[in-house]
C-alpha positions in Angstrom: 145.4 22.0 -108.1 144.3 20.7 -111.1 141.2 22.2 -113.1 139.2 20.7 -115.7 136.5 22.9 -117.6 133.4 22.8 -120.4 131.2 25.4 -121.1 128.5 25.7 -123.5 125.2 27.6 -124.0 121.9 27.0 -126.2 119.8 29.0 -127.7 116.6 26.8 -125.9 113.2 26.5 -127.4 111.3 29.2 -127.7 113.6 32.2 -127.9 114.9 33.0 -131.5 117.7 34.2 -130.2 120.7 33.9 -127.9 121.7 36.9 -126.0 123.5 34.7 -123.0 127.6 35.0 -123.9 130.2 33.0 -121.6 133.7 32.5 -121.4 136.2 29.8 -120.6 139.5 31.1 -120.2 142.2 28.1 -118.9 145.3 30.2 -119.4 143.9 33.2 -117.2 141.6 31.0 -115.2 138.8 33.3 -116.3 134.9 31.6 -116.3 132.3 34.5 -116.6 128.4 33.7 -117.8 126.1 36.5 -119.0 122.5 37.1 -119.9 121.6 39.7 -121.4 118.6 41.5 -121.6 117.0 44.4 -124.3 116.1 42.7 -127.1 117.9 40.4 -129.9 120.8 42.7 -130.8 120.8 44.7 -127.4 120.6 41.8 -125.0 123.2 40.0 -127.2 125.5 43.1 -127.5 125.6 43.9 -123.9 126.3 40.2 -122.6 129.1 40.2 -124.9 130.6 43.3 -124.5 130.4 42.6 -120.6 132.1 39.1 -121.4 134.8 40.6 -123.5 135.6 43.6 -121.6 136.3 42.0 -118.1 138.2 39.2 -120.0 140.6 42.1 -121.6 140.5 44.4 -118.6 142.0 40.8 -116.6 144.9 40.4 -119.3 145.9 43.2 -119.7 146.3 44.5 -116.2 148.0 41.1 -115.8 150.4 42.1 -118.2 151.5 45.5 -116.7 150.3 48.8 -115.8 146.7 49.7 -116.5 144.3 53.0 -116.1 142.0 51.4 -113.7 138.0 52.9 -113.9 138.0 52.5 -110.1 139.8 52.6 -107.1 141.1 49.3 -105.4 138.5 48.3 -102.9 139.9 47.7 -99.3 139.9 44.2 -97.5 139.3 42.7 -101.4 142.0 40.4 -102.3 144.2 41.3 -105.8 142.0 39.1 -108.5 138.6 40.3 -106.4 139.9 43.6 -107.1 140.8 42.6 -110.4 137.1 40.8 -111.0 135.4 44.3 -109.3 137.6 46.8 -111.8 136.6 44.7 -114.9 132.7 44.4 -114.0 132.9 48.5 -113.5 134.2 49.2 -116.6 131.8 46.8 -118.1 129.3 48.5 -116.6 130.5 52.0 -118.1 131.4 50.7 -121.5 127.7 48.8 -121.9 126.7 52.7 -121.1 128.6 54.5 -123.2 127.1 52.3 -126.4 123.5 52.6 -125.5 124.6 56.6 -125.5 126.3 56.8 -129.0 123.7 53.7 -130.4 120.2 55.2 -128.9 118.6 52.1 -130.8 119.8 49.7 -127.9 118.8 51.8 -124.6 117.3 49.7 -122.0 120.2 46.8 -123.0 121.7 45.5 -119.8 122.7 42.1 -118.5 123.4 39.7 -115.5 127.1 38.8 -114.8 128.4 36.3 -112.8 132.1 34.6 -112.6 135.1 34.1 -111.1 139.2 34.1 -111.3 140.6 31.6 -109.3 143.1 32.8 -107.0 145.5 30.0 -105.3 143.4 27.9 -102.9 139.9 29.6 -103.6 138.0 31.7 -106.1 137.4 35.5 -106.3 133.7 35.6 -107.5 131.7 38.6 -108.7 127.7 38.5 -109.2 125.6 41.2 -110.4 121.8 40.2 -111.2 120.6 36.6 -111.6 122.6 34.2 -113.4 124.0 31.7 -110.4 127.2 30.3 -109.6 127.0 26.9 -106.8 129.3 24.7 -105.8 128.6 20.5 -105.1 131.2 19.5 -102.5 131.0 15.9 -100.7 127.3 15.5 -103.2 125.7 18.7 -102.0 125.0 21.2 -103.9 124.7 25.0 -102.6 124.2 28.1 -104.6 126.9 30.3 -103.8 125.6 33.8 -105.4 122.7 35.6 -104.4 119.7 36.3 -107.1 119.7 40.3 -107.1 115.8 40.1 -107.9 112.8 41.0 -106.2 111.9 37.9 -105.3 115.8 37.2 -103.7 115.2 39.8 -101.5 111.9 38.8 -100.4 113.2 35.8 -99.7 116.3 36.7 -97.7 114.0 39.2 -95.9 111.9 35.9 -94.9 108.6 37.3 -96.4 109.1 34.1 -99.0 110.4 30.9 -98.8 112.5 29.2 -101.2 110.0 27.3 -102.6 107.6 29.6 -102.9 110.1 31.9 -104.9 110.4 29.2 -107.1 107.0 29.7 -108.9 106.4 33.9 -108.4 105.3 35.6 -111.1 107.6 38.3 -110.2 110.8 36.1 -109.9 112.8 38.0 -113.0 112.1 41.0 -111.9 115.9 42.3 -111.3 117.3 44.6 -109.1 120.8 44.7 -109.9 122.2 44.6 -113.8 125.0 46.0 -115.8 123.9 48.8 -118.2 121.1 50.1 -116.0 122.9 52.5 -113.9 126.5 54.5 -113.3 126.7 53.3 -109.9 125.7 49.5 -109.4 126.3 47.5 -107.0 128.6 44.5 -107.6 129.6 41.5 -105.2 132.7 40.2 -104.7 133.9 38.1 -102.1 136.0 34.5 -101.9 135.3 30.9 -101.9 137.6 28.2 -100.5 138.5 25.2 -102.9 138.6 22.2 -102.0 140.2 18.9 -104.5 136.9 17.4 -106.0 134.9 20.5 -105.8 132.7 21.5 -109.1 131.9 24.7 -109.6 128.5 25.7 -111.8 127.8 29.1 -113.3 124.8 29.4 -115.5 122.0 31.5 -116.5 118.4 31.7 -115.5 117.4 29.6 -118.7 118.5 26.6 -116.6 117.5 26.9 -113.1 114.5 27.9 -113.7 113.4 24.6 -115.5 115.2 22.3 -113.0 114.9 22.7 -109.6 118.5 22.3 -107.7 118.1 19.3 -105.9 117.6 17.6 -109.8 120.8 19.9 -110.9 122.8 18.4 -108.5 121.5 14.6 -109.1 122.8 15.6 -112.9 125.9 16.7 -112.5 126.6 13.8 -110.1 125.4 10.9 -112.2 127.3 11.9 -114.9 130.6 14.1 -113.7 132.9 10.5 -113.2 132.2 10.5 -117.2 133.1 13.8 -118.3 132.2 17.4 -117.7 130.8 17.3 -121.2 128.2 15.4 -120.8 127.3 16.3 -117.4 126.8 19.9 -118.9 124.9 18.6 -122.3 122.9 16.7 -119.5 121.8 19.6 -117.7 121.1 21.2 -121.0 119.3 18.6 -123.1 116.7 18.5 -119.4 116.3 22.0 -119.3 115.1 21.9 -122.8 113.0 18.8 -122.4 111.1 20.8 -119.4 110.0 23.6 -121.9 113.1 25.4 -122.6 111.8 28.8 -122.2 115.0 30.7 -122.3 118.4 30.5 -123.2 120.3 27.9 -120.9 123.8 28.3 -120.0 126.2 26.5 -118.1 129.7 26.6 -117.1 131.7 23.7 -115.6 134.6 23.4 -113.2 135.7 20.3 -111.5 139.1 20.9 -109.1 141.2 17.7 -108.7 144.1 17.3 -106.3 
């Protein structure tokens, strides 16, 4: 199946600085977006050394044999295990600096991505940057937000809407850098030929609701993924721009 991507990511307009990294990897198949959190140069460093890591942790166990920080996980398929081993090690590395570089304790960050494995994706999610998916013109989130308000919400004690505008909505659970032993998701997702795939960070959702996301990408993806994504940027930035906005996109074609 064939795969077209664009990613990009903006600083917004009121931060002075971007700590969201992202990758777009054709060749491996790799998409990964992070936001990270601590500070200028500790949010920055840990989104990046999450981004890097997995990304080098996937090529090179690709390309033989590889110390791997955990063991395989049963009923997870190769590149799931693949995705789950990479985010661990990020997890430890992203550790390990804030030990030997005491100036950037409390750095952490969201990670969300996926591999795409045959006929579907392996996807991994720790914390609150999104991936969703628009298939026939609807648009579903396919992660869940490892926040306080997400669980509030899953736990029916919010609805949607309501979690929309909480005062405690960043509030995260779940983050790399935070802890030895997170917990990460992984699980599949079918493709389907003219499926697109979103991953971004909080920076956009949070300034446009999803049914508007969707209306976005839509009116503009027959053009090109470019400007669908510099579309959903340039309105996330007209509607305040409060963080760093991020996007990743990925159309499948038969």
């Amino acid at each position: 199946m064939e795969l077209q991507s664009f990613g990009f990511s903006d600083v917004g307009k009121r931060r002075k600085h971007n700590e969201d990294s992202y990758l777009c990897n054709d060749k491996e198949r790799l998409y990964l977006v992070a936001d990270g959190m601590g500070g200028h140069a500790s949010g920055e460093t840990a989104s990046r050394i999450a981004i890097n890591c997995i990304e080098e942790f996937v090529v090179h166990s690709r390309s033989g044999p590889v110390s791997r920080p955990v063991k395989a996980q049963k009923g997870l398929t190769p590149e799931q295990n693949r995705l789950y081993a990479g985010t661990f090690l990020a997890n430890a590395r992203i550790l390990e600096t804030t030990k030997d570089y005491p100036e950037t304790n409390g750095m952490g960050t969201t990670l969300t991505g996926l591999l795409v494995e045959e006929d579907h994706l392996a996807v991994v999610n720790v914390g609150d940057s999104r991936l969703y998916r628009i298939r026939d013109g609807e648009l579903a989130q396919v992660t869940l937000d490892h926040t306080y308000v997400g669980e509030m919400v899953r736990r029916g004690r919010l609805t949607p809407e309501e979690a929309q505008k909480h005062p405690q909505r960043h509030i995260l659970t779940n983050a790399l850098g935070i802890q030895k032993n997170i917990k990460i998701d992984t699980f599949q997702v079918d493709i389907m030929g003219g499926d697109l795939f979103l991953i971004c960070s909080d920076g956009l959702y949070d300034m446009i609701e999803d049914n508007r996301i969707g209306e976005i990408i839509h009116s503009n993806m027959e053009t090109s993924l470019y400007k669908a994504g510099l579309s959903l940027v340039l309105e996330a930035n007209l509607a305040g721009g409060l963080d760093n906005i991020t996007v990743v996109l990925l159309l499948f074609k038969d």
